[in-house]
C-alpha positions in Angstrom: -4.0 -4.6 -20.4 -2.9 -3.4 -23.9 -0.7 -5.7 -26.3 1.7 -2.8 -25.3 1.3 -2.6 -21.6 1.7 -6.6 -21.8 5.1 -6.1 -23.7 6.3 -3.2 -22.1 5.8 -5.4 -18.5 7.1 -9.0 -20.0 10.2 -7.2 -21.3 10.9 -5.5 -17.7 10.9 -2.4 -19.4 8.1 -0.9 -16.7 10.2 1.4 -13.6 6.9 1.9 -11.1 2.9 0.9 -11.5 0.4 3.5 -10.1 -3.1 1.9 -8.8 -5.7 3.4 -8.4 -8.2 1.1 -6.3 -11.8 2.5 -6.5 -14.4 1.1 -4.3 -17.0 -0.7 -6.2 -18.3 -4.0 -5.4 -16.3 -6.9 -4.5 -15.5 -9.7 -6.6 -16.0 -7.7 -10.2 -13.6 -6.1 -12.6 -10.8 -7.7 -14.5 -7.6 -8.5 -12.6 -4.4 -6.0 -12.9 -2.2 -8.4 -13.6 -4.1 -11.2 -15.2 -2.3 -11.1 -18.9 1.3 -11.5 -17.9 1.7 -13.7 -15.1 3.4 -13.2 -12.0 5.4 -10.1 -11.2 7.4 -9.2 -8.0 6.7 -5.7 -6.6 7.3 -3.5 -3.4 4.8 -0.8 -2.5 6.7 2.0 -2.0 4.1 5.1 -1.6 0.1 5.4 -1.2 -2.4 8.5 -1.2 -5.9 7.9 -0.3 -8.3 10.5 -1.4 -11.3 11.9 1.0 -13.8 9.9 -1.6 -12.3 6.1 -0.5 -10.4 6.1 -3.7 -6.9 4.7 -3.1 -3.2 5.0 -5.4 -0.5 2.7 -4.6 2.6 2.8 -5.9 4.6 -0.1 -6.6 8.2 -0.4 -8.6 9.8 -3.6 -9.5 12.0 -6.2 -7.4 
């Protein structure tokens, strides 16, 4: 996450998060969330494409 995105999110300035899950290996990659601490979401909407690739949509609490 940017200095930006990391703002942007501390300062509850974000409306919805789209997340794109691509299947790789497990247990690799960098955390989503890892830079700002905790934050309280509801999925509200997914699309999974024909390739295993998955978007959720989350907005804020």
């Amino acid at each position: 996450m940017s200095q930006l995105d990391q703002t942007l999110v501390s300062a509850g300035l974000v409306d919805e998060y789209h997340l794109s899950i691509v299947p790789t290996r497990v247990g690799h990659g960098k955390r989503a969330f890892d830079d700002v601490g905790s934050i309280d979401l509801d999925l509200v909407g997914t699309h999974r494409f024909d390739n295993g690739v998955v978007t959720l949509t989350y907005v804020p609490r």
